[in-house]
C-alpha positions in Angstrom: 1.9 0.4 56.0 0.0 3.1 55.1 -1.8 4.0 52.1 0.0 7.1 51.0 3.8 5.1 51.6 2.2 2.2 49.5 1.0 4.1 46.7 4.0 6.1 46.6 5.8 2.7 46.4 3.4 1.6 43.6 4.1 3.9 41.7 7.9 3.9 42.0 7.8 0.3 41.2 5.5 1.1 37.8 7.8 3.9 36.3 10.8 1.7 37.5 9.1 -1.0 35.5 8.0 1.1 32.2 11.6 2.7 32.2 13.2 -0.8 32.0 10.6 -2.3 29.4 10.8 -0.3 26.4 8.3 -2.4 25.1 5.7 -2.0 27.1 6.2 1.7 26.6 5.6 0.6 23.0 2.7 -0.8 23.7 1.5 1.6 25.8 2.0 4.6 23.1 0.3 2.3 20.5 -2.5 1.7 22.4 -3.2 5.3 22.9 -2.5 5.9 19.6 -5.5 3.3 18.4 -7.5 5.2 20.9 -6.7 8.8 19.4 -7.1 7.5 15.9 -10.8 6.1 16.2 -11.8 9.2 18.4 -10.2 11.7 15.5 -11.5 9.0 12.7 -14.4 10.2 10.6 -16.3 7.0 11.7 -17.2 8.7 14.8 -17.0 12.2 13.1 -16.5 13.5 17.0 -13.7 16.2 15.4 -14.0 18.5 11.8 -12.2 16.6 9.3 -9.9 19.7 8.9 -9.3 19.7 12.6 -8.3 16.4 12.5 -5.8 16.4 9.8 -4.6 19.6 11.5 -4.3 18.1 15.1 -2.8 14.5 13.3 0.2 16.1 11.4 0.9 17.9 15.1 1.2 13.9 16.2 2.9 12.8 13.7 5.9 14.9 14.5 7.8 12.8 16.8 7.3 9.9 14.3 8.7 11.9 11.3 11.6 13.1 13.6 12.3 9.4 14.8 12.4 7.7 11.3 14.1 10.9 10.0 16.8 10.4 12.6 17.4 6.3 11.9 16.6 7.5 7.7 19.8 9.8 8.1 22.2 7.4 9.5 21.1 4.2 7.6 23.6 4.6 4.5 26.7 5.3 6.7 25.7 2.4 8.8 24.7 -0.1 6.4 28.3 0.6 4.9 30.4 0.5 8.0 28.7 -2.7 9.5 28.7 -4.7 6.2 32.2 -3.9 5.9 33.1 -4.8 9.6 31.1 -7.8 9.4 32.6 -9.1 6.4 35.9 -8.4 8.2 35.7 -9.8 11.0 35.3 -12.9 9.3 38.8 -13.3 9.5 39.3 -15.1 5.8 37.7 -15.0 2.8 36.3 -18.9 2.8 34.3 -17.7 6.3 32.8 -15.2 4.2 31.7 -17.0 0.7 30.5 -19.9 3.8 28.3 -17.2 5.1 27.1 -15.6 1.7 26.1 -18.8 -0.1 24.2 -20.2 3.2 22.4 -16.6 3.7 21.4 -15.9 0.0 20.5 -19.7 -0.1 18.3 -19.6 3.2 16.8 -16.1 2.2 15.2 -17.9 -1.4 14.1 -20.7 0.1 12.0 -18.8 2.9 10.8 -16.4 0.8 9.3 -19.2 -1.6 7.7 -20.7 1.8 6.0 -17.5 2.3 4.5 -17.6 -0.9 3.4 -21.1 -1.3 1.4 -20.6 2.2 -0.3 -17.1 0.6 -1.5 -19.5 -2.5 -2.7 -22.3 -0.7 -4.5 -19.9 1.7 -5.6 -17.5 -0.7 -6.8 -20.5 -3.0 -8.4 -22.0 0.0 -10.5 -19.4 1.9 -11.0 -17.7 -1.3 -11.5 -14.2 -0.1 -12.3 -12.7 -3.6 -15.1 -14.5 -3.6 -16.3 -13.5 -0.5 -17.3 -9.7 -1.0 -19.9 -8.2 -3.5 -18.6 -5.3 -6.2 -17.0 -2.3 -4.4 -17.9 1.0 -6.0 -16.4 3.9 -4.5 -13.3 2.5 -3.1 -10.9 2.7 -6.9 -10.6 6.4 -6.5 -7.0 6.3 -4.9 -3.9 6.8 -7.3 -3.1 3.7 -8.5 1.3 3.2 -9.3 1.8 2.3 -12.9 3.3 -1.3 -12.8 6.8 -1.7 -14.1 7.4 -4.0 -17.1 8.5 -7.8 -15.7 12.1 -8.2 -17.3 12.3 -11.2 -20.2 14.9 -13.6 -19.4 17.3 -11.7 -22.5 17.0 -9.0 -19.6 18.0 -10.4 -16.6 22.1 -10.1 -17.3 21.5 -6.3 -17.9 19.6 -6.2 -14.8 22.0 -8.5 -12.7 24.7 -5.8 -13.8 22.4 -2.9 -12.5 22.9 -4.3 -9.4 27.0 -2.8 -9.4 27.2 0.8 -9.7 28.9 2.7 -11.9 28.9 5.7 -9.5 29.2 4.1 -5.6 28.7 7.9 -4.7 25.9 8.2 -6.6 24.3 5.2 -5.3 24.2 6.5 -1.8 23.2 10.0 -1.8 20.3 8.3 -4.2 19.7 5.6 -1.2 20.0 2.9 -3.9 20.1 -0.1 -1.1 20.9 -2.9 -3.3 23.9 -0.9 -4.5 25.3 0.2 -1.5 25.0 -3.5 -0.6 27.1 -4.8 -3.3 29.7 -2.1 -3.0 30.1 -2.8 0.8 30.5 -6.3 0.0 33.1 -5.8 -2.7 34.6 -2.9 -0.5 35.1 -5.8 2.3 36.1 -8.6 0.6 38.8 -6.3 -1.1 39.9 -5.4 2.4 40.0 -8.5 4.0 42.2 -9.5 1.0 45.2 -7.0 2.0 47.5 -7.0 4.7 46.8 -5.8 8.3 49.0 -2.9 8.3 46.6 -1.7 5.0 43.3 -2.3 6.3 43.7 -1.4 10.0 43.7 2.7 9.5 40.1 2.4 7.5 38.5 -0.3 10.0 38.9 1.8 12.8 37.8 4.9 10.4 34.7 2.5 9.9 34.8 1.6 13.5 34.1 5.2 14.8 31.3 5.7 11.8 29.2 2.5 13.4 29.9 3.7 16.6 28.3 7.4 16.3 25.5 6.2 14.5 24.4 3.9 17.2 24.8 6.8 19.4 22.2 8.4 17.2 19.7 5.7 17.1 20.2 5.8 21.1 19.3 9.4 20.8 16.1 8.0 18.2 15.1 5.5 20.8 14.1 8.3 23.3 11.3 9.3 21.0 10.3 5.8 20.5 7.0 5.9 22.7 5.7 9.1 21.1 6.8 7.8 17.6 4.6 4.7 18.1 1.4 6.9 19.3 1.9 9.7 16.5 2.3 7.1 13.9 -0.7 5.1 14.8 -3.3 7.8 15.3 -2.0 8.8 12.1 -2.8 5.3 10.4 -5.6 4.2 12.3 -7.6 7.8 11.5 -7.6 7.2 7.5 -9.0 3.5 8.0 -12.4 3.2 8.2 -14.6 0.6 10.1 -16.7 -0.2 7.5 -13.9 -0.6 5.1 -12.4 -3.1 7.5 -15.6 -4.9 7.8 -16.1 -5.3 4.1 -12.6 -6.4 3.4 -12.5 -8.6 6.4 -11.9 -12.1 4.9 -9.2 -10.6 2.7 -7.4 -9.0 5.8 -8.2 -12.0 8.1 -6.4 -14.5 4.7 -3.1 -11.9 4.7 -3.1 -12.1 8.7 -3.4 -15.8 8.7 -0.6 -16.0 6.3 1.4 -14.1 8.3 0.9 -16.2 11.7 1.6 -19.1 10.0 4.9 -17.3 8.6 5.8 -16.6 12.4 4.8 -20.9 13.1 7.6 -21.5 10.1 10.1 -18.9 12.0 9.5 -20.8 15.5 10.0 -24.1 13.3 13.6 -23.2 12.1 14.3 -21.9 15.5 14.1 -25.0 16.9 14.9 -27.1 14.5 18.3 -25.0 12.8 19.1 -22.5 15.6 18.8 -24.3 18.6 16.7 -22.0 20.2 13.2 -21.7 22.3 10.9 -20.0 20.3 8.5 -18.1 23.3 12.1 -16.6 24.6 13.2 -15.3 21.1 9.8 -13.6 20.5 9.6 -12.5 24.0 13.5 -11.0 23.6 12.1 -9.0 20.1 8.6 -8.3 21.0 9.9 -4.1 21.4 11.6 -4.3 17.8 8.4 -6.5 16.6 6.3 -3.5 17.9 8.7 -0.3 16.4 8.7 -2.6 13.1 4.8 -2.5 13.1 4.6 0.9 13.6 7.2 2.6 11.6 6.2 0.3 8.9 9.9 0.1 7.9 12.4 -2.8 8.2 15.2 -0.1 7.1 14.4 2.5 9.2 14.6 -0.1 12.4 17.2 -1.8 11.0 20.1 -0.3 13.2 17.7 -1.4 15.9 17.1 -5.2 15.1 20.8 -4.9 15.2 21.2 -3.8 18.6 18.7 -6.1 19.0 20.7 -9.3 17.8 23.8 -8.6 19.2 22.7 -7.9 22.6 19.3 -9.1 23.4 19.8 -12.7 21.3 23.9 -13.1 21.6 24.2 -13.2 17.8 27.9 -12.8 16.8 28.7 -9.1 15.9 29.6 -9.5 12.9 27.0 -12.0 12.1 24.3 -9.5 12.9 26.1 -6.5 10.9 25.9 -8.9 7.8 23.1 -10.7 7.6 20.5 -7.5 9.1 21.6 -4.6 6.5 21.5 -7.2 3.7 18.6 -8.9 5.0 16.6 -5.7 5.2 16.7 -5.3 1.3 16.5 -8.9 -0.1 14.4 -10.8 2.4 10.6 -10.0 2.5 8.8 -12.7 3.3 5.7 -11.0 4.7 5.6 -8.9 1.8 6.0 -11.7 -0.8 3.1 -13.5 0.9 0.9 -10.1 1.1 1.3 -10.1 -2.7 0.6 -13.3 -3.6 -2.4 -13.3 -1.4 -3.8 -10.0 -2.9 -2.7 -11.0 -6.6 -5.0 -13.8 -5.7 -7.7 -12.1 -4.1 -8.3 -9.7 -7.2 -7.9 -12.9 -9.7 -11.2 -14.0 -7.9 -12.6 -10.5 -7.8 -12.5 -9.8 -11.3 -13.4 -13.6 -11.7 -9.8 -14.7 -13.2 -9.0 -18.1 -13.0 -5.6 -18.8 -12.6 -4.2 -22.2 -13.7 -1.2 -24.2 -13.2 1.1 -22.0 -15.0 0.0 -18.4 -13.8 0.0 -19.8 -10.5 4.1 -20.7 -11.3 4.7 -17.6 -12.5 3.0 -16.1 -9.6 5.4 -18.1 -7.4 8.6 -17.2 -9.2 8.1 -13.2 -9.6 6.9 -12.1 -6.3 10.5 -14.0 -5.2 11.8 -12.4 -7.9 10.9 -8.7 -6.9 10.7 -9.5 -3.1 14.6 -9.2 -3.5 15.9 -6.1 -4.3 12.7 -4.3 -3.1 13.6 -0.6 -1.5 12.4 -1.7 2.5 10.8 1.8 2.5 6.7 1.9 3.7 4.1 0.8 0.8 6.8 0.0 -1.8 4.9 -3.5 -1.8 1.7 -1.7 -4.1 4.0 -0.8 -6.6 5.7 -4.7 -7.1 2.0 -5.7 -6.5 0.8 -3.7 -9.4 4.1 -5.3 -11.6 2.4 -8.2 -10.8 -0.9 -7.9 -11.5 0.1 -6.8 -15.3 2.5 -10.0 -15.9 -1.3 -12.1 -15.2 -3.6 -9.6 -17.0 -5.6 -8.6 -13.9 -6.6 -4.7 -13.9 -4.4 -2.8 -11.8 -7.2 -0.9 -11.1 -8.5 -3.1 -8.4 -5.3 -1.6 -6.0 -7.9 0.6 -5.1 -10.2 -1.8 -3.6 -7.6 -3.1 -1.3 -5.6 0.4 -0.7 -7.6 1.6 1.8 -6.6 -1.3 4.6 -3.0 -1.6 2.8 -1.1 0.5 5.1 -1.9 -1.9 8.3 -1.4 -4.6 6.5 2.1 -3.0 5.6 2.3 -2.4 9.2 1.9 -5.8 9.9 4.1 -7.4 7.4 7.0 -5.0 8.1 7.1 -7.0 11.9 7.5 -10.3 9.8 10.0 -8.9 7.8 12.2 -7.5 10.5 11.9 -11.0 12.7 13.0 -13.4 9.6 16.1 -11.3 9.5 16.3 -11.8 13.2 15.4 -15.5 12.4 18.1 -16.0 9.9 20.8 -14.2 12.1 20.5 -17.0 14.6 20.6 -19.4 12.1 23.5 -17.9 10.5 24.9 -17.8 14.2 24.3 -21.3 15.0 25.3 -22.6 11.5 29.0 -20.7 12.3 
C-alpha cells in the first residue's frame, strides 16, 4: 500500500477515533491548555504579564460561554427532572424508600471523607512541614459566617422551604429549588392521572429542550477544557506548588483514597466493576475537573448515568440534581485537611473534642453548600472561626486552591454517579 493511501487512512481512522471519544478530546484540550498556561505563566515570564491576561480572557471565552450555556438551563432542569423522577416512582412508598436510603447514604459518605482527611492530615502532618510564608496572605480573605447554636438549627431547617419558590429560582437558591421540586412532586404523584398528566408532559418538553441545549454546550467542550485550564494553570506558580507540596500531595491522597472507598461500594452495594464505571465516566470526570463545577456538569453526569451506566431514568434525575447540592465529599475532606494543615501552621493543637466538632461541621456545611467554583474557602473560613484558627492563613493555601477545587469537583461529581448506581441497584 502506499504511503500517501496509508497516511490518508491513518488519519481517517484518528479523527474517526477523536470524534467518537469525547474524552480523549478532553484530554487532549487539557493538555494543551497545561501547555499554554506554563508558556503564558510568569514563571517562565516568556509573555508581558498584560499580554498574558489580555491573550487568557480571549481563551477563556469558550469556557465562559460553555458553563454560561449549562448555568442557564440548570434551574429549569433541576425542576423538571426532580419532579419527573419523583414521578415516575409510581407511589409515594417508592419515593420516601428512595429519599431515606439517599439522604442516609449521602451522611454517611460524607463522614467517610472526613475521617480519611483527619487521619491523613494528622498523619503526614503537612503543617508541619513548611517554614513561615510571608508574602502569600495578601489575597482577600471571605469573612467566615457565624456556625448556628443548636437553638438555631429549627430556624435554619425552616430556611430550607421558601416562602417565595419564585424567588428562590431567579436567586439560584439550590437547596430551595430542591425542596420545592420535591414537595411539587410528591403533591403530584398524590393526584389522579387525569390531573397530573397535562403538567408532566409540560415538564417533559422543559427536560427535553434543555438537554438539547447542553448537546449544543457539549460542542464547545474541547475548547472549554483548554480555555479554562490555561486560565488556571497561568495564576499558579511553580514555586508556590513546590512549597506547598506536602499539603497538596495530603488533599490528593485524600482524594484517591475517596475514589478506593467509591470502587469499594461499587462492588460491594452496586454490583458493579469498578475499572469499567471509571472508564464509562472518565469524559464527565475530566469536564468536572475543568469546569470546577458539579452544577454546571450536572445535566451532563446525568446523561451520563442514564445512558453510559444504565441507571434508571428517574433514578438518575433524583439522585444527580439533589446530589449536586448536598453531597461533597471531596470538598468535606479538602476542608478538614486544610482546617488541619493551618491548626499545625499556626501551632494549634487540636484535641479530642475540636477534632469532633471538626468532624460534625464540615458534614454539616458540606450539605447545603451552593456547588458553584471556590464556595469551599468561604465554609472553610466558617470553620476555621468555630476552632479559633486565624482566617488569615486562607491566604497561604489560596494560591494552589483553585486546582485543588478542580480536583475535588471530579470527586464530587463521581460520588453522585456512585450513589446513583447504588440507588439503582438498591431499587
Amino acid at each position: 500500500m502506499p504511503v500517501f493511501e496509508k497516511r490518508t487512512l491513518l488519519s481517517a481512522k484518528i479523527f474517526r477515533h477523536l470524534k467518537e471519544k469525547l474524552w480523549l478530546k478532553i484530554l487532549i484540550g487539557m493538555a494543551a491548555g497545561i501547555l499554554a498556561g506554563i508558556l503564558l505563566g510568569s514563571d517562565l515570564s516568556l509573555v508581558n504579564p498584560d499580554v498574558t491576561q489580555l491573550t487568557i480572557s480571549w481563551l477563556a471565552i469558550p469556557g465562559f460561554l460553555f458553563i454560561g450555556l449549562l448555568q442557564m438551563i440548570m434551574i429549569p432542569l433541576i425542576f423538571s427532572s426532580i419532579i419527573l423522577g419523583i414521578c415516575s416512582a409510581e407511589n409515594l412508598e417508592n419515593v420516601k424508600k428512595l429519599g431515606i436510603r439517599t439522604v442516609i447514604y449521602f451522611v454517611l459518605t460524607t463522614f467517610a471523607a472526613v475521617t480519611i482527611g483527619i487521619v491523613l492530615a494528622l498523619w503526614l502532618k503537612p503543617g508541619k512541614s513548611i517554614i513561615p510564608l510571608n508574602g502569600l496572605q495578601n489575597s482577600k480573605i471571605p469573612n467566615p459566617a457565624s456556625i448556628p447554636t443548636l437553638g438555631q438549627y429549627p430556624e435554619l431547617f425552616m430556611s430550607f422551604f421558601p416562602k417565595n419558590p419564585f424567588l428562590s429560582i431567579t436567586q439560584g437558591e439550590m437547596l430551595n429549588v430542591i425542596v420545592f421540586s420535591v414537595l411539587i412532586g410528591i403533591a403530584i404523584l398524590s393526584v389522579s392521572k387525569d390531573l397530573s398528566k397535562p403538567i408532566l408532559e409540560i415538564l417533559n418538553s422543559v427536560f427535553q429542550i434543555s438537554m438539547k441545549i447542553v448537546n449544543w454546550a457539549m460542542a464547545l467542550t474541547p475548547f472549554a477544557v483548554f480555555g479554562l485550564m490555561a486560565k488556571a494553570i497561568s495564576s499558579i506558580g511553580a514555586e508556590l506548588l513546590i512549597t506547598l507540596g506536602v499539603y497538596m500531595s495530603t488533599v490528593l491522597l485524600g482524594l484517591i483514597s475517596v475514589l478506593g472507598m467509591y470502587s469499594l461500594i461499587l462492588i460491594l452495594m452496586a454490583r458493579r466493576n469498578p475499572i469499567q464505571f471509571f472508564a464509562k465516566i472518565a469524559s464527565l470526570q475530566l469536564l468536572a475537573f475543568s469546569t470546577s463545577s458539579s452544577a454546571a456538569v450536572m445535566p451532563v453526569s446525568i446523561q451520563t448515568a442514564t445512558e453510559d451506566l444504565g441507571v434508571k431514568k428517574n433514578i438518575a434525575e433524583f439522585i444527580i440534581p439533589v446530589g449536586a447540592t448536598v453531597n461533597m465529599d471531596g470538598t468535606a475532606l479538602y476542608q478538614a485537611v486544610a482546617t488541619i494543615f493551618l491548626a499545625q501552621y499556626y501551632g494549634i493543637d487540636l484535641g479530642p473534642a475540636q477534632l469532633v466538632f471538626l468532624l460534625f461541621s464540615t458534614v454539616g456545611a458540606s450539605i447545603g453548600t451552593p456547588s458553584t467554583p471556590g464556595i469551599g474557602i468561604v465554609i472553610l473560613a466558617t470553620i476555621l472561626a468555630g476552632l479559633g484558627i486565624p482566617t488569615e492563613g486562607i491566604g497561604i493555601i489560596l494560591g494552589v486552591d483553585r486546582f485543588l477545587d478542580m480536583c475535588r469537583t471530579a470527586i464530587n461529581v463521581t460520588g453522585d454517579l456512585t450513589a446513583s448506581c447504588v440507588m439503582d441497584r438498591m431499587s
